[in-house]
C-alpha positions as CSV (number, residue, x, y, z in Angstrom):
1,X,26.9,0.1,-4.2
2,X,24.2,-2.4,-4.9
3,X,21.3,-1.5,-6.8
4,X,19.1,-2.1,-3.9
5,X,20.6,0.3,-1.9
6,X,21.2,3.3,-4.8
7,X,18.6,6.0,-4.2
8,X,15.7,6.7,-6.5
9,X,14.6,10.4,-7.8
10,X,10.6,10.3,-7.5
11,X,9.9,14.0,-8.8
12,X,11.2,16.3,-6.1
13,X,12.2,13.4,-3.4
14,X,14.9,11.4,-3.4
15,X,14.2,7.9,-1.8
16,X,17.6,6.6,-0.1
17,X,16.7,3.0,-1.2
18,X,14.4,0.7,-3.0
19,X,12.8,-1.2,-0.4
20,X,9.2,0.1,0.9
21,X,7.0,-0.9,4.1
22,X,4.1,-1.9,2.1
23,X,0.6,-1.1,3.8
24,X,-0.1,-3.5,6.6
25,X,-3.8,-3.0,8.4
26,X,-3.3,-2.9,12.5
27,X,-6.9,-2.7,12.6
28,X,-6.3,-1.3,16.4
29,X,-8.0,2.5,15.5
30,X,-10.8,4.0,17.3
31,X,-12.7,6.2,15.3
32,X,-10.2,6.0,12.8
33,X,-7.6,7.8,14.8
34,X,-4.0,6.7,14.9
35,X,-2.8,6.3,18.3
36,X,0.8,4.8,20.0
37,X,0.3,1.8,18.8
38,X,0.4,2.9,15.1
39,X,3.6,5.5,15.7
40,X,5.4,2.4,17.4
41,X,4.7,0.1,14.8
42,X,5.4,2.6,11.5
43,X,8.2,4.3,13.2
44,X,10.3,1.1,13.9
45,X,10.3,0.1,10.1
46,X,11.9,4.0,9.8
47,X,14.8,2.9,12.1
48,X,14.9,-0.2,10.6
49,X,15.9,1.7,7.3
50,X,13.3,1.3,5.1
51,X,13.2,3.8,2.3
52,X,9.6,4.3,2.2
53,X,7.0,3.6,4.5
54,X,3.7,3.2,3.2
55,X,0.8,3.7,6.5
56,X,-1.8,1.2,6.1
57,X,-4.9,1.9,4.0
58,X,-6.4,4.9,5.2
59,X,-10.0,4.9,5.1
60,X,-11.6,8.1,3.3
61,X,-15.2,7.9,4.7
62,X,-16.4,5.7,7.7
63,X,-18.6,3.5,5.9
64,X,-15.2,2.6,3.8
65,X,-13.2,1.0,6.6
66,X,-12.7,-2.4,6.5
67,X,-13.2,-2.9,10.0
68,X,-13.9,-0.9,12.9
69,X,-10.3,-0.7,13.6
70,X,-9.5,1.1,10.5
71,X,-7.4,4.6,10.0
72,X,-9.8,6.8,8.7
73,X,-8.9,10.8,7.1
74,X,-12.3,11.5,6.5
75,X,-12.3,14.3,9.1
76,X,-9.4,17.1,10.3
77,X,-9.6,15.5,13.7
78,X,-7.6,12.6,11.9
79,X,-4.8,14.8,10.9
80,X,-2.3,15.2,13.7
81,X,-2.1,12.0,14.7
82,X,-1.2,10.6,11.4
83,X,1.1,14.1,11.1
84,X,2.9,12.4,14.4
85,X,4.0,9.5,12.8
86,X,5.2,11.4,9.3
87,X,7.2,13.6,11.2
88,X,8.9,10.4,13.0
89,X,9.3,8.8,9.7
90,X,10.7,12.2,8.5
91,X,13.1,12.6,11.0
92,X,14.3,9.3,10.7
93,X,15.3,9.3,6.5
94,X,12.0,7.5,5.3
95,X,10.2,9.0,3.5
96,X,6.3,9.2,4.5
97,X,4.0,7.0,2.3
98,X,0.0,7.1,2.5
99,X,-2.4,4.6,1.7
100,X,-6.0,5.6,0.9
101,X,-8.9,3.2,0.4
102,X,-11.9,2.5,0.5
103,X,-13.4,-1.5,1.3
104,X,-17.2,-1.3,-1.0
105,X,-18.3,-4.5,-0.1
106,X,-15.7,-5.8,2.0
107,X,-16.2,-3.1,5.0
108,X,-18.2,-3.7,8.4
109,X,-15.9,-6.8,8.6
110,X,-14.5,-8.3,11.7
111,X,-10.7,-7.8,12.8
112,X,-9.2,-11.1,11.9
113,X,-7.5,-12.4,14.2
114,X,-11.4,-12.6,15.2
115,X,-12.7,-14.4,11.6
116,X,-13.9,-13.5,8.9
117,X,-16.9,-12.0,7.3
118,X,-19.1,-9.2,8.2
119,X,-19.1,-8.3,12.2
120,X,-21.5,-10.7,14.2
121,X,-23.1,-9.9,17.6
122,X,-20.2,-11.6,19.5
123,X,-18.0,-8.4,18.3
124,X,-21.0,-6.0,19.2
125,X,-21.2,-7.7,22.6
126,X,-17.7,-7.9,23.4
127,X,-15.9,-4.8,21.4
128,X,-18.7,-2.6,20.8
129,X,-18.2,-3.4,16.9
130,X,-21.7,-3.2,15.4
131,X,-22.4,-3.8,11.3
132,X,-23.2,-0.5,9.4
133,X,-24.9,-1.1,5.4
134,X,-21.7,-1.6,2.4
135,X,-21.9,0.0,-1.2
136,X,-20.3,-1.3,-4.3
137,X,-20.9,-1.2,-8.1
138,X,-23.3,-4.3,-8.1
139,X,-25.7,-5.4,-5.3
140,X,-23.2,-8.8,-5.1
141,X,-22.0,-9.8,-2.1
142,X,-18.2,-10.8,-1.5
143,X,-19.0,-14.1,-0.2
144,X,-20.8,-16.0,1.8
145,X,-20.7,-14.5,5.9
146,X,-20.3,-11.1,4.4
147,X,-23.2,-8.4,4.0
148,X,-25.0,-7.5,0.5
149,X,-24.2,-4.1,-0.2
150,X,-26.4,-1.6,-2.0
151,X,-25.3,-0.8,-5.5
152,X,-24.0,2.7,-5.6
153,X,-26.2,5.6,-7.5
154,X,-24.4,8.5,-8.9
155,X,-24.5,10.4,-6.2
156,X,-23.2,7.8,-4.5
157,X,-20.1,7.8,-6.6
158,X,-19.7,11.7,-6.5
159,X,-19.6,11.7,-2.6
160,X,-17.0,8.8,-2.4
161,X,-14.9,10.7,-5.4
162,X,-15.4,14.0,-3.5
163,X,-14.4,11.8,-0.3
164,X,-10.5,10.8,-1.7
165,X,-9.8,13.9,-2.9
166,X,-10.7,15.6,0.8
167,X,-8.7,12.6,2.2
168,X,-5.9,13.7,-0.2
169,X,-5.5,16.9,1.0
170,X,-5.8,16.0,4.9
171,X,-3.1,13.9,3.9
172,X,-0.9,16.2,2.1
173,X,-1.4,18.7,5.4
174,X,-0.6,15.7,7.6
175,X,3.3,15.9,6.1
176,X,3.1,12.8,3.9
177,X,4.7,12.9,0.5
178,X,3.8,10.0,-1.6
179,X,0.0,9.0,-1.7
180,X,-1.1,5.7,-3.0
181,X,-4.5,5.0,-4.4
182,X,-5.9,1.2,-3.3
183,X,-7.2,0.1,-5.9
184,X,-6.7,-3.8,-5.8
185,X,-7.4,-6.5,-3.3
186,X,-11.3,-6.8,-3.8
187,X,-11.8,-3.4,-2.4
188,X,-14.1,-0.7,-3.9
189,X,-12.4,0.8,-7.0
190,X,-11.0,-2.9,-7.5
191,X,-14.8,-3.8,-7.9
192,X,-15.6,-1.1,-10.3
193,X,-12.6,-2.3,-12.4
194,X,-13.0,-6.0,-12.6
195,X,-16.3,-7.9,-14.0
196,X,-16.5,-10.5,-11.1
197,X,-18.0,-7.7,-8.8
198,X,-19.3,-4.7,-11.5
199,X,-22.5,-5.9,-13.1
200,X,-23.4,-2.3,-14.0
201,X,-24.6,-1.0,-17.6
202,X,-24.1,2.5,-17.4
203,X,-21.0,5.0,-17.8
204,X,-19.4,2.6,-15.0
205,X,-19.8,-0.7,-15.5
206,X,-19.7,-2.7,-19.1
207,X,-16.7,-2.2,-20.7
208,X,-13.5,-1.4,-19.5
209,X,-13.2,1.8,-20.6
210,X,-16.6,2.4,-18.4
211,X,-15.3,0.4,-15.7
212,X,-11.9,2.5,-15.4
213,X,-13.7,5.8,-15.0
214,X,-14.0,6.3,-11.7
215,X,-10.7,5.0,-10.7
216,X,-9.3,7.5,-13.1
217,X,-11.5,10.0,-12.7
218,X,-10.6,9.2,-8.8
219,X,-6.1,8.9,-9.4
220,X,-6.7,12.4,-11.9
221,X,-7.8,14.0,-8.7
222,X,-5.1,12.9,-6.5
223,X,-2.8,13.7,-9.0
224,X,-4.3,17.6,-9.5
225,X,-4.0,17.7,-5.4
226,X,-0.5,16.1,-4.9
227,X,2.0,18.7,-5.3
228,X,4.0,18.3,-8.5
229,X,7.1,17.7,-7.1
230,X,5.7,14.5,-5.1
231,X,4.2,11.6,-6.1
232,X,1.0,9.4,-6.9
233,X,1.4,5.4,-6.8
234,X,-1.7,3.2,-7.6
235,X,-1.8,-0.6,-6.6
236,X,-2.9,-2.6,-8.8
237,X,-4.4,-6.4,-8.5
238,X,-2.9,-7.4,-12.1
239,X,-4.9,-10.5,-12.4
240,X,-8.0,-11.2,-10.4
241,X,-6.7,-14.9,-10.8
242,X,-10.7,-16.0,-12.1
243,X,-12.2,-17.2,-15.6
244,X,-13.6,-13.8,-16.8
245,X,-12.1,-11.8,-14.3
246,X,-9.8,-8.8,-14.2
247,X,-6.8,-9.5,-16.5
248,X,-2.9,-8.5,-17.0
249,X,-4.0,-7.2,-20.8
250,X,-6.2,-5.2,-18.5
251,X,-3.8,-4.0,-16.5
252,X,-1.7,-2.7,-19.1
253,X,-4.8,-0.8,-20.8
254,X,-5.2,0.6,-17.0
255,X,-1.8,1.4,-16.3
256,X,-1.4,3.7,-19.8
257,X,-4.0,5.6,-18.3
258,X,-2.8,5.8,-15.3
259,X,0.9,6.8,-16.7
260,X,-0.7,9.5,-18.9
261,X,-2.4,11.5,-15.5
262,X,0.8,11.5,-14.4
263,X,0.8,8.8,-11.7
264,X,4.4,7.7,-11.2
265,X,4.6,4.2,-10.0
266,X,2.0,1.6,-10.5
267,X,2.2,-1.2,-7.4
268,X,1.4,-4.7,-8.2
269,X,-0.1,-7.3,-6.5
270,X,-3.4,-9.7,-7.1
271,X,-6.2,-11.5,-6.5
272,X,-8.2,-9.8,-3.9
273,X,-11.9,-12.1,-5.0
274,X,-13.5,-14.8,-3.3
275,X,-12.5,-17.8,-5.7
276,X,-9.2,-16.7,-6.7
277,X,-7.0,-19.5,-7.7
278,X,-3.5,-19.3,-8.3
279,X,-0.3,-20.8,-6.1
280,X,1.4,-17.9,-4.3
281,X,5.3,-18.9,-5.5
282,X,9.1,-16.8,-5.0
283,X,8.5,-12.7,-6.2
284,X,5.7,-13.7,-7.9
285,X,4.2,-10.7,-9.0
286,X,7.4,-9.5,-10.0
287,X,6.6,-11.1,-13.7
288,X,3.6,-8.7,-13.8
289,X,5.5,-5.7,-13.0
290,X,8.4,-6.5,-15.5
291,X,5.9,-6.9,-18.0
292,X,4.1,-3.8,-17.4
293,X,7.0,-1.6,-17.2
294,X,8.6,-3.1,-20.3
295,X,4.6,-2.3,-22.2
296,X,4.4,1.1,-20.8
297,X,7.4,2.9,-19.3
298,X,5.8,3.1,-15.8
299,X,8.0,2.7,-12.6
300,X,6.4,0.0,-11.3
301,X,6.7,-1.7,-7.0
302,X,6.3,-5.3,-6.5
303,X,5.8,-7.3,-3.2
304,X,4.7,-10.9,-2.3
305,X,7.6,-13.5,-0.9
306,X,10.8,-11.8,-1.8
307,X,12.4,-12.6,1.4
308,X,16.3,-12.4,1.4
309,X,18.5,-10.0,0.2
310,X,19.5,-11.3,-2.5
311,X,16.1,-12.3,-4.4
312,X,15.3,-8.4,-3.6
313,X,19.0,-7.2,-5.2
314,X,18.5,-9.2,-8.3
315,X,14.8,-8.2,-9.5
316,X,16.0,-4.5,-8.9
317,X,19.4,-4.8,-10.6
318,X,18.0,-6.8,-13.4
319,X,15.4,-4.0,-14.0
320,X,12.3,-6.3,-13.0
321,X,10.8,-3.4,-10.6
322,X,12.1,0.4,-9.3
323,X,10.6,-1.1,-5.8
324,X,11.0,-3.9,-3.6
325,X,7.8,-4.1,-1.5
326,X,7.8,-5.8,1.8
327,X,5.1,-6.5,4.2
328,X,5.1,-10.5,6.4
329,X,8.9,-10.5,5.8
330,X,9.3,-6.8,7.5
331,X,7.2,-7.7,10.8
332,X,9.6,-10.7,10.9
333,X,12.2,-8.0,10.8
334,X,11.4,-4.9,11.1
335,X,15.7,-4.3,10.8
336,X,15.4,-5.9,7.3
337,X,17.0,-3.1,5.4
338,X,19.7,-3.2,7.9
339,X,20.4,-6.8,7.6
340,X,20.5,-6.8,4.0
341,X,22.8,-3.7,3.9
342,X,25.4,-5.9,5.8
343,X,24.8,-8.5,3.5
344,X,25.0,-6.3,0.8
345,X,27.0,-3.8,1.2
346,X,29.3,-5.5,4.7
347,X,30.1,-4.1,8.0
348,X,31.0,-0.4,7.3
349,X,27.5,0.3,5.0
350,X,25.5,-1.2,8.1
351,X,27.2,0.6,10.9
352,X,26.3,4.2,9.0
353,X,23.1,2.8,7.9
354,X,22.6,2.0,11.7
355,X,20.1,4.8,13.7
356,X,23.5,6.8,15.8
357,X,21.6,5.4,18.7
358,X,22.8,2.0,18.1
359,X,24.8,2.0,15.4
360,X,28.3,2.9,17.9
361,X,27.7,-0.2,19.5
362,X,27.1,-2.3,16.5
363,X,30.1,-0.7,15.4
364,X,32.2,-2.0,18.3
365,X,30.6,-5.3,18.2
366,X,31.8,-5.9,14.2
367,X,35.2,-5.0,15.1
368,X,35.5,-7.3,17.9
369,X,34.6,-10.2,15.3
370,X,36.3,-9.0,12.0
371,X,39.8,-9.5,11.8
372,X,40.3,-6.5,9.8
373,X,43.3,-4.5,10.0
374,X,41.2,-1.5,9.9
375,X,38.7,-1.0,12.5
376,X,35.5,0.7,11.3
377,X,34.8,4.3,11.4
């Protein structure tokens, strides 16, 4: 069997292969409730036999969405919808993933396929989408189009703390059994970890060890919550790809932390800032996950341009990540797993990998190609 296809013993669950939906935003919720749309969309990655599938980031109080069209588990109302699609995903050998998040400075944005920056009166007009005030570390701004947020005071911080750990246990009685903490892209705990967008000078901002706090103090909750026989991934941005910014040697320092909580797989990606410059190239932020598992013994999940089957075989069999992350390549394909499995593994892997729904005719349709002697079974 290929390494891509072995399974993978997180705790108590045993994940039938190493490829994950990683979170991908719909923005298409009202009120933060998950509706058809988003049981459609997840459950067809299930069929399409992913091992994991992550649900987009999860917002844990209002003012923390992204956009209006956010998923939200900031109140029990939220719960049985989102416990809809983990049951499908259940039922259907994935196992149920959870993002939660929360924007800071980049919320009250438009959806954006409708541009960029904070919500305008065209979206208020036409959608009903109307700006509400952002928080963050610092009183910066993203960028220019998007709101200045208010810089948050401690009590501040100790709602939005109390906020993911109530999120956490919606979660948990929503059915899903891995929870990841967002904690890259430019969103909030992101800004309280990187310079660029924490200007504070007291037990959070300054130096790292400061700015960590309440992301640990934040992944130490989830992790007290989370049963012990399931499991806590954080993503990471491992570089914020800016002069002074959020580093890899960072990350590493981050990621011991995180290891010695007991979070069990650290998720990496990058950049996330206005200003960010780097060239997007082939798996590349697989180097950043090699390198932190080699530093510190965490399992690590990488995403960002691996596309075929074979790119996504060779950074998991060479030991370069436990996880193969997809997320523009899987809405091309939503069967990807099944593809590569034929690839992979040929015609016999792929017809049982197949949901039994489909997988009899795919069956018959191999044998009628292949000239085998034996047909498949």
């Amino acid at each position: 069997m290929s390494e891509l296809f072995s399974p993978l013993q997180l705790r108590g669950v045993t994940v039938k292969n190493r490829l994950v939906l990683a979170p991908l935003c719909q923005y298409s919720a009202v009120d933060g409730i998950a509706s058809d749309h988003h049981l459609v969309h997840f459950g067809r990655f299930a069929l399409g036999g992913f091992g994991i599938v992550m649900v987009e980031a999860t917002a844990v109080t209002p003012e923390g969405r992204i956009s209006h069209g956010d998923l939200g588990l900031w109140a029990d109302r939220q719960i049985e919808p989102l416990a809809r699609i983990a049951r499908f995903l259940r039922q259907h050998g994935a196992v149920p993933a959870i993002q939660l998040s929360h924007a800071g400075r980049k919320a009250s944005t438009r959806r954006p396929w409708r541009g960029e920056g904070t919500v305008i009166a065209a979206d208020r007009d036409e959608l009903g989408d109307a700006p509400w005030p952002t928080v963050a570390p610092s009183v910066l701004a993203h960028a220019d189009g998007y709101a200045q947020p208010s810089a948050l005071n401690d009590s501040g911080i100790g709602h939005i703390r109390t906020a993911f750990a109530d999120a956490a246990c919606r979660a948990l009685s929503a059915g899903f059994e891995i929870v990841e903490l967002h904690c890259a892209h430019g969103y909030l705990l992101h800004q309280f970890l990187s310079p660029i967008a924490n200007r504070r000078t007291d037990a959070f901002g300054g130096s790292i060890e400061h700015r960590m706090r309440l992301p640990l103090l934040i992944a130490e909750d989830l992790r007290r919550i989370w049963p012990d026989n399931q499991s806590v991934f954080v993503r990471v941005s491992a570089s914020d790809h800016i002069q002074g910014g959020w580093t890899m040697d960072d990350t590493i320092v981050f990621a011991k932390e995180l290891n010695m909580l007991g979070v069990d797989v650290v998720d990496c990606s990058s950049g996330g800032f206005d200003g960010a410059a780097f060239n997007a190239f082939s798996d590349y932020h697989v180097p950043y996950a090699e390198r932190l598992a080699r530093e510190t013994g965490t399992r690590t999940m990488a995403a960002g341009l691996i596309v075929s089957s074979e790119q996504a075989e060779k950074v998991v069999s060479e030991r370069q990540v436990d996880l193969v992350g997809l997320a523009r390549a899987a809405l091309l394909d939503p069967n990807w797993p099944l593809r590569a499995g034929l690839d992979l593994e040929g015609p016999a892997f792929a017809v049982a990998a197949w949901p039994k729904q489909a997988g009899w005719a795919l069956r018959d349709r191999l044998n009628s190609l292949t000239s085998e002697t034996t047909p498949l079974t």
